[in-house]
Structure formats: structure tokens, C-alpha cells
N, C-alpha and C positions, 0 to 999 in steps of 0.2 A: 469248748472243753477239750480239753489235750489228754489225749489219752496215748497210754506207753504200757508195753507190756515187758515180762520179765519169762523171756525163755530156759528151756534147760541149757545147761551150758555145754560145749564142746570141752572145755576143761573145767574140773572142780573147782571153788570157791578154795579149796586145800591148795590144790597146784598150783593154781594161778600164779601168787607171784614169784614161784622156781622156773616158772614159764616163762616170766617178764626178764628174769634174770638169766635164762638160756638165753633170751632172744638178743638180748642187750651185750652178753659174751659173743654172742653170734656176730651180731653188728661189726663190736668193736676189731674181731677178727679178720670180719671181710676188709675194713677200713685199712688195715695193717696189708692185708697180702693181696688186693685187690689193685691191680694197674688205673683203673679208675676212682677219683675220689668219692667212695659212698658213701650214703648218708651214715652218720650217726645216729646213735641211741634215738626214741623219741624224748623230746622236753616234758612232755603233758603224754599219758599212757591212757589215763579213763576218761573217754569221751562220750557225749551225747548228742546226737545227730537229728533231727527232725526229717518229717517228708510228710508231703497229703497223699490221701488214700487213689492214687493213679499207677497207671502200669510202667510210666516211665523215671517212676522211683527204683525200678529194677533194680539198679548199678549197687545200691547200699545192700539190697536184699542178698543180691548175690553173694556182694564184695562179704558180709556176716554169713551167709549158711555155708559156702566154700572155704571160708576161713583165712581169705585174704588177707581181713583185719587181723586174725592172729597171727598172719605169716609175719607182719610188720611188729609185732608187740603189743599191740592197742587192743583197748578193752573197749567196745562201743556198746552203746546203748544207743537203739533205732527206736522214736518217738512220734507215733504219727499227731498230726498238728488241726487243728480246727480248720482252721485256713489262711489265707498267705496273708492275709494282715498280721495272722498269729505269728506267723513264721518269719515276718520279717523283723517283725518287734522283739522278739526270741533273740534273733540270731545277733543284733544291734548291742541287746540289755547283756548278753553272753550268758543267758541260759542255757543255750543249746553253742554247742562250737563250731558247728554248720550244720546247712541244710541245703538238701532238695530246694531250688530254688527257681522262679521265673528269671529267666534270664536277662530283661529287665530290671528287673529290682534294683540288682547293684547298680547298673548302670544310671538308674532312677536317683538314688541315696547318693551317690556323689555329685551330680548337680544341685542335689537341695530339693528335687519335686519330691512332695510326699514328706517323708520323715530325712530329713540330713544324714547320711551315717559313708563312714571311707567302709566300702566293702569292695571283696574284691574275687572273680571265678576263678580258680587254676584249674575247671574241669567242667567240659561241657555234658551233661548227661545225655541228652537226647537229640535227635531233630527229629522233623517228621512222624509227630504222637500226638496230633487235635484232628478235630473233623468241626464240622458246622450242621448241625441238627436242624430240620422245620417241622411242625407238627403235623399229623395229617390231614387237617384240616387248612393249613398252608400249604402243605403237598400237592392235595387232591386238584388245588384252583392254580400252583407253577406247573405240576406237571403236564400239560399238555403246551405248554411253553419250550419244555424243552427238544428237541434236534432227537431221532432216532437216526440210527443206523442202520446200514445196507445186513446186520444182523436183527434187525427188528430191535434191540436193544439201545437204550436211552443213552447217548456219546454223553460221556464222562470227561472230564471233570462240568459238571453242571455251574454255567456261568451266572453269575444274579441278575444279569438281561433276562431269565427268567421269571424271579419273582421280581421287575421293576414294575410289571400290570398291573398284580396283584396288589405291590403298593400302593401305587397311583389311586386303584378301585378302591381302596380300604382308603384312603386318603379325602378322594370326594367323599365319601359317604360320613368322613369327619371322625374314622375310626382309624388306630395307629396299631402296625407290628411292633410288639415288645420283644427283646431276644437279650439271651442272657451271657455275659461274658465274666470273668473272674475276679478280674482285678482291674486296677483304671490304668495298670502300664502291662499287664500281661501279655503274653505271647498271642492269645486269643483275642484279644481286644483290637490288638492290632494284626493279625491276621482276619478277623471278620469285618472290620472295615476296608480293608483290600479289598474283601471279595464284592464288598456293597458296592464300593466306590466304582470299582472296575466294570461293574454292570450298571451303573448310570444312577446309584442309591445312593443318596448321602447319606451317612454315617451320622452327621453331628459333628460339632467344634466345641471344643474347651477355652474358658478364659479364664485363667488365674488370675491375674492382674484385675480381674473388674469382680474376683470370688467365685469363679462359676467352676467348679470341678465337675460336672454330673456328665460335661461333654455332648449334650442334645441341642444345643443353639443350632437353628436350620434342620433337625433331622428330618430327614423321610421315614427312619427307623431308629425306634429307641433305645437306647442300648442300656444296661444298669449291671450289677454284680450281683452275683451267685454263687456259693463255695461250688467245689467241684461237684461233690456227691449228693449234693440238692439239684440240680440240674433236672433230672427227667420228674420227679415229686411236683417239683416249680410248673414245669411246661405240663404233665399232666394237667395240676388244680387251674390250668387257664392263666395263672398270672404271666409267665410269657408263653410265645408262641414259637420259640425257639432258640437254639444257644450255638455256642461256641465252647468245646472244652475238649480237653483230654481223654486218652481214654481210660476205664472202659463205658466211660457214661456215654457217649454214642450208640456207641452196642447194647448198653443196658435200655435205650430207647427201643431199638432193632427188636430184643426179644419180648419185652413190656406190651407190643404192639401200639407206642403213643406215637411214634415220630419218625424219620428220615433222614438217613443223615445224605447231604447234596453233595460233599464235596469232603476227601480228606488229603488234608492238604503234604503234598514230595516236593520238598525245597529242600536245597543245602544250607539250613540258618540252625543257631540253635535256639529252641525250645524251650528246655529246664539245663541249670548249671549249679553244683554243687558252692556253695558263696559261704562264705566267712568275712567276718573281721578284718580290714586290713590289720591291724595292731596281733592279733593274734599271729598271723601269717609271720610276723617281723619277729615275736614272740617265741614261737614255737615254731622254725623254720623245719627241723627233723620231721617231729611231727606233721605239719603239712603236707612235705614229701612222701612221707609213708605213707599219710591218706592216699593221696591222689594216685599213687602207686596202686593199692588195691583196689582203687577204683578202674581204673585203667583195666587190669587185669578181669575185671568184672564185666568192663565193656565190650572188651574179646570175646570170655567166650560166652557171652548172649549173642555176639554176631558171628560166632566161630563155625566154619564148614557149611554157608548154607543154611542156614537156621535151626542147626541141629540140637541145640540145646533149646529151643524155644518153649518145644511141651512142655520141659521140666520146670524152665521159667514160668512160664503161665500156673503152671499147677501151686507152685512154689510159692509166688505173690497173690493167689487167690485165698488164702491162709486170714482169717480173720483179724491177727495183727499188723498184716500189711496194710493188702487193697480189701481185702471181704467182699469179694463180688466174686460170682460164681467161675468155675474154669472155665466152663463152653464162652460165657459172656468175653475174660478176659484171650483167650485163646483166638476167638474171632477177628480179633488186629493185630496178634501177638507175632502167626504164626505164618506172615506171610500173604495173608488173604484179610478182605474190607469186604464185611454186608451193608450193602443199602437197602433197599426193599427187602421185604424177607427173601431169602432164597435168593437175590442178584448180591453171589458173592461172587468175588472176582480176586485176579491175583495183587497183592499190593506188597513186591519182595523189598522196596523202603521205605514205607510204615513203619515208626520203631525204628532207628537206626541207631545204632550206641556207639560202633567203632567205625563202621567203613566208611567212607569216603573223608578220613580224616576227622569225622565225626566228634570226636572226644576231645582236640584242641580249642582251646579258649579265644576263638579269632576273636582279633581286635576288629575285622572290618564289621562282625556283625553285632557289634557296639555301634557300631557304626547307624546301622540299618533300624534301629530302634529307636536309638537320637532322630533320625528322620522322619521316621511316624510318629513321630513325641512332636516335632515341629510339624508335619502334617495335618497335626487334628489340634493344635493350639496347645497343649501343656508345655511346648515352648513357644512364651508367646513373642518372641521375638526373632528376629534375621540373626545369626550367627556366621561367621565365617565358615572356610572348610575347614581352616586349621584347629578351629574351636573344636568342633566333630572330633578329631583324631587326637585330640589331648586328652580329651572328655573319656571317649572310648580307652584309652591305654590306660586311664584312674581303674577303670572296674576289670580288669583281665589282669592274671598272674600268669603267664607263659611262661617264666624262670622256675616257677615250683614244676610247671607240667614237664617241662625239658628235662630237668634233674630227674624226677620221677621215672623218665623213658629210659634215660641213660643208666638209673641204677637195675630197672627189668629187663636191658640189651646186656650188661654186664653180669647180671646174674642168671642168662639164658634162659628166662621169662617169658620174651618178646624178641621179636629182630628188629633192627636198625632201619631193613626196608619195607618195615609197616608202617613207619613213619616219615615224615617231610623231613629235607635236610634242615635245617634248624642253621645251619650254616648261612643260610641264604633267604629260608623261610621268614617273613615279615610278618604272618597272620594274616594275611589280606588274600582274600577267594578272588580266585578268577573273574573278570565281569561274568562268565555264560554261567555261573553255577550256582546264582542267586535271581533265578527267572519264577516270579509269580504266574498267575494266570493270564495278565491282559500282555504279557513276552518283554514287558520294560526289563532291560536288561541295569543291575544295580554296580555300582564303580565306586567301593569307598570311598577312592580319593577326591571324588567331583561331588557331594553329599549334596550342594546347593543347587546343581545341574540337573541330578536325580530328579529334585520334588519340582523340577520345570517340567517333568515329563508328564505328570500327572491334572488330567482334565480336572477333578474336584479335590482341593485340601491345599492351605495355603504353601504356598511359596516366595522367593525374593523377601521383599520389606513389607508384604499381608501381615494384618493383625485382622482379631476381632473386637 
């Protein structure tokens, strides 16, 4: 069920379109006296946006209570969504004119797995916003598996060399761990089979070609889908015994007293990316720009001075037409710090990342890095070249709207010039060292097929299943 709600407005239903029509005088004036070519008017002004109920739908939240959207002229309507099957089928049909998105998806819809559709990100919302939960009844039988430190405290990041006993035990005895992940190309799906695979657990393979989408052929651990905010309900009632998702459903495990989360995962990839329609995009180019523009500006400042803005964030999207999950709950990954045990909180200052480290551009390489673990676990079930990879990836990224979008917030002293990558020279392609999972493989868009040589379980070369 898709549920939207109808806030008070910043401007009257009266004003509104005197508003539309300042802003569009506004435009057309900078256009005229402005040394740089800015955008014009929007094409499309009343929009409707989706997101699922998570913390790092932040960007819309903000980009609507600060009034981003109005500074651009747009009218949005923020729609939260059942879940990403909804959201993608949404976004596809042009129900909604973007959304909060797995950043996958797109990437997913233009090769055809899944539903076929040209979509395409000009904005990455997140990285580093999922963790990996076990129940404490998995806890209680990994944790003494894992490494303490010369502090008495359990060394972090908890590798699945730890729970591979436990599966083994559960495995003779003819009994299997269920663990729950989102979607079958999610950010989570393939970030928890990382973490299996890298501790000696296999995850499971996909065969499309022979009908198999479920992804369990060979698993040690079974993996299935879950919307987000059923996660800790699910793993409470026993059906699985642990997940993978965003947050603040880790944390809502934390205070629940059901579960643990082992691991939350600080990589330079993105997570969630805001996706549309290619045909829109072509469509309504102004409008695009204006989006991505106040989204930009909403990614600042949630990462502005330090995490200064975070409380008000956290408090902000705990709001029952965002996330509806309690402050303290979202606040406890929001604001710089990760609990795992009760009371083992510790510092985690990139959890939650929206702007820094580049964060909010649309890289093509990690299009890239998704096509890989698409080919790792079988939903490609065939050998692709390299050059496949980097075609593929450049279909679902719009870096031409994010550029324009930068250069209208540096010309209108918004933003500076050196918060962002020269774009002159910039390709979208991360450094190999700034895409290092847990087991240290170092990732190199350009060598995609080299990559999955490096990995002991998940096919590689001309492997089928």
C-alpha cells in the first residue's frame, strides 16, 4: 500500500502560482545577466517523488522542509512507497517522476534483468547507510568466534569467518540460516553476500537461463526478500535469523533487544540514488537540473561542519510521514556513532554519508561494481567483456544533469567550485584504493573481468551455472 501524505504548506495553495511565476521571472533574469548559461524555467513544476521509509531518503526530506524545492520553483509531493518492487514499477509506469532508489535498479532495467526500462541516476543519495543484523540466538553461538582486543572489546569490523562454524553446525545437523535482504539486485544483497563469501559462506547462485531467480543453488545461507521496515518483525517471529538492510532497522533491532548488528558496512560505493526515466530526463531537462540542484544542496548540509545539522536531521525524518521510527532509534547511526551490543557504541563519522568524499556524484565506475556482483552470483549468467561493463554502466548514470546542476549552485554562490571534482578531467571512475571491502580486494573499474578473478567463491571468466 502506498501511502503519501499532505503537509502544511510553506506557501499557500493562494500564492503558489505568483510564486511559480516570481521564480520563472527569477530564472529568466539570471539567464539574461548571468556570465554562465543557467538553467531555465522548469518544463514540469508539480512533481511527485517516492522513497521507502529509511534514513537515507534524508536528501528529499531535507531538499522539501528547507525549501530547496521551492528555491527551484517545484512543487513536490514526497510519497513513501511499500517497497522497491513498488518503486520501481512506479518510477517505470511515470507515476511518480523519481524516486529514492537502489542504486542497482537502474543499472538492473537497462540490461533487461528484472523489468526492462532506460532509467537513469544524476544523483547519488547515499553511501555507507546498511549494516548486517544476526539474531541473538546466532550471536550468542558467533560470538565467541570472534578476535577481542588488547581493549577487552570485540575488533570490529566482525568478519563471517565467524559465523562459518555456526553454519557448518547448523548445516550437519540438516538445519539452514535464513537472512533477509531487500531486493534480488539491492545494495544489501550484494553487500551481504560480500561479507559471506569473504568468510568462507557461500551465499548461493542465480540461473536465469535455466528460471532460477531465488539465488540459493549451492547456498551455505539462504538468502530471500524482505521490505525494509518488516525486517526486525520477520527475524523476531523466527522466519529468518538475520538481515541485511538499511537503516534505522538495525538499530530498531539494538533497542527491540532481538538481534546484533556484526558489521556496518564504510565503503566509497553508492547505496541509494535518486533515478528517473531516461525519457523524462530528455523531456524535462530544466527540470532535472533544478531537482538535482536542491538535492545537492540537501546533501551539504546534512554533511555540513561536522555533523552539525544531524540532530535536526534525525529528528526531522523520525516524523511519521517520513521514516516513523523513533528519534533515539534514528539518531543512533544518524549522528556519527553505530550500537552493536547494547551500550557498545562506538564512533562511525562515515555512516550516512550524503556529500563528502564526493559522495553525491553519479560514478559510472560503481555501475560498474554492481554489474560485477550481478555476474558474481549468476543474474549475469554469462562472460561479458570489459567494455560491456562500461557501456552498460554509462546507460544508467546522468553526470551531464549533476555537472550543470553544480555549475548553476557555484554561479549562484550556493556551493564552491572546490567541493567538487574538476569535471574537466573528472571521468567518474574512483581511485582503485577507495572501493576496499572487507577481505582488502582492491576494485579497478576498468579491469571488471580481473576483479571477479580475485574472488575465491562466485563465478568468474566463462563459469556458468
Amino acid at each position: 500500500m502506498n501511502v503519501s501524505f499532505t503537509k502544511t504548506k510553506k506557501i499557500s495553495a493562494f500564492l503558489r502560482p505568483l510564486t511559480k511565476l516570481t521564480c520563472a521571472i527569477a530564472a529568466s533574469i539570471s539567464l539574461i545577466t548571468s556570465a554562465h548559461a543557467a538553467t531555465g524555467p522548469a518544463e514540469k513544476t508539480d512533481l511527485k517523488f517516492g522513497f521507502i521509509k529509511l534514513t537515507d531518503m534524508a536528501d528529499l526530506a531535507v531538499a522539501y522542509e528547507n525549501g530547496y524545492f521551492d528555491d527551484e520553483g517545484l512543487t513536490v509531493e514526497l510519497e513513501a512507497q511499500a517497497n522497491w518492487k513498488v518503486v520501481l514499477d512506479r518510477v517505470i509506469s511515470g507515476e511518480l517522476d523519481g524516486s529514492h532508489m537502489l542504486a542497482a535498479q537502474p543499472v538492473a532495467a537497462n540490461i533487461g534483468y528484472g523489468t526492462p526500462a532506460e532509467l537513469v541516476f544524476p544523483f547519488t543519495m547515499t553511501q555507507n547507510t546498511y549494516a548486517i543484523t544476526v539474531s541473538n540466538e546466532i550471536w550468542k553461538k558467533m560470538k565467541k568466534n570472534v578476535p577481542v582486543g588488547a581493549d577487552g572489546k570485540l575488533v570490529h569490523p566482525i568478519s563471517a569467518e565467524a559465523l562459518k562454524p555456526v553454519v557448518d553446525a547448523m548445516k550437519d545437523a540438516g538445519k539452514s540460516i535464513n537472512m533477509g535482504v531487500v531486493f534480488p539486485v539491492s545494495t544489501h544483497n550484494m553487500g551481504l553476500r560480500y561479507w559471506l563469501a569473504a568468510g568462507g559462506v557461500n551465499p548461493g547462485f542465480y540461473a536465469p537461463l535455466k528460471g532460477d531467480t531465488l539465488g540459493q543453488i549451492n547456498a551455505d545461507v539462504l538468502l530471500s526478500v524482505t521490505p525494509p521496515p518488516q525486517m526486525p518483525a520477520t527475524m523476531e517471529a523466527g522466519t529468518i535469523q538475520g538481515y541485511c538492510v538499511g537503516e534505522p532497522w538495525n538499530q530498531q533491532a539494538v533497542f527491540r533487544g532481538i538481534g546484533v548488528p556484526v558489521i556496518a558496512v564504510s565503503n566509497k560505493m553508492a547505496d541509494k540514488v535518486f533515478g528517473m526515466r531516461k525519457d523524462f530526463v530528455e523531456k524535462n531537462p530544466n527540470t532535472s537540473v533544478r531537482v538535482v540542484k536542491a538535492l545537492i544542496r540537501a546533501a551539504m548540509w546534512l554533511d555540513a561542519a561536522n555533523h552539525a545539522n544531524r540532530d535536526a536531521a534525525a529528528k526531522m525524518i523520525s516524523a511519521a510521514h517520513y521514516v516513523g521510527a523513533d528519534y533515539k532509534v534514528i539518531a543512533n547511526s544518524m549522528t556519527g556513532i553505530f550500537e552493536y551490543e547494547r551500550k557498545d557504541v562506538r564512533p562511525a563519522p562515515d555512516f550516512n554519508t550524503f556529500f563528502r568524499y564526493n559522495a553525491s556524484y553519479p560514478h559510472v565506475s560503481d555501475a560498474v561494481w554492481y554489474l560485477t556482483q550481478m555476474r558474481r552470483w549468476g543474474q549475469i549468467a554469462e562472460a561479458k567483456p570489459d567494455g560491456w561493463y562500461l557501456d552498460m554502466a554509462k546507460k544508467a548514470v546522468a553526470p551531464d544533469v549533476y555537472q550543470k546542476a553544480v555549475a548553476d549552485l557555484v554561479e549562484e554562490g550556493k556551493a564552491k567550485a572546490s567541493d567538487f571534482p574538476d569535471f574537466k578531467v573528472f571521468n567518474g571512475i574512483r581511485k582503485v584504493d577507495e572501493t576496499v571491502w572487507i577481505d582488502g580486494i582492491q576494485f579497478d573499474a576498468t579491469k571488471p573481468n580481473d576483479y571477479l578473478t580475485k574472488f575465491k567463491i562466485g563465478l568468474k571468466g566463462n563459469e556458468k551455472i
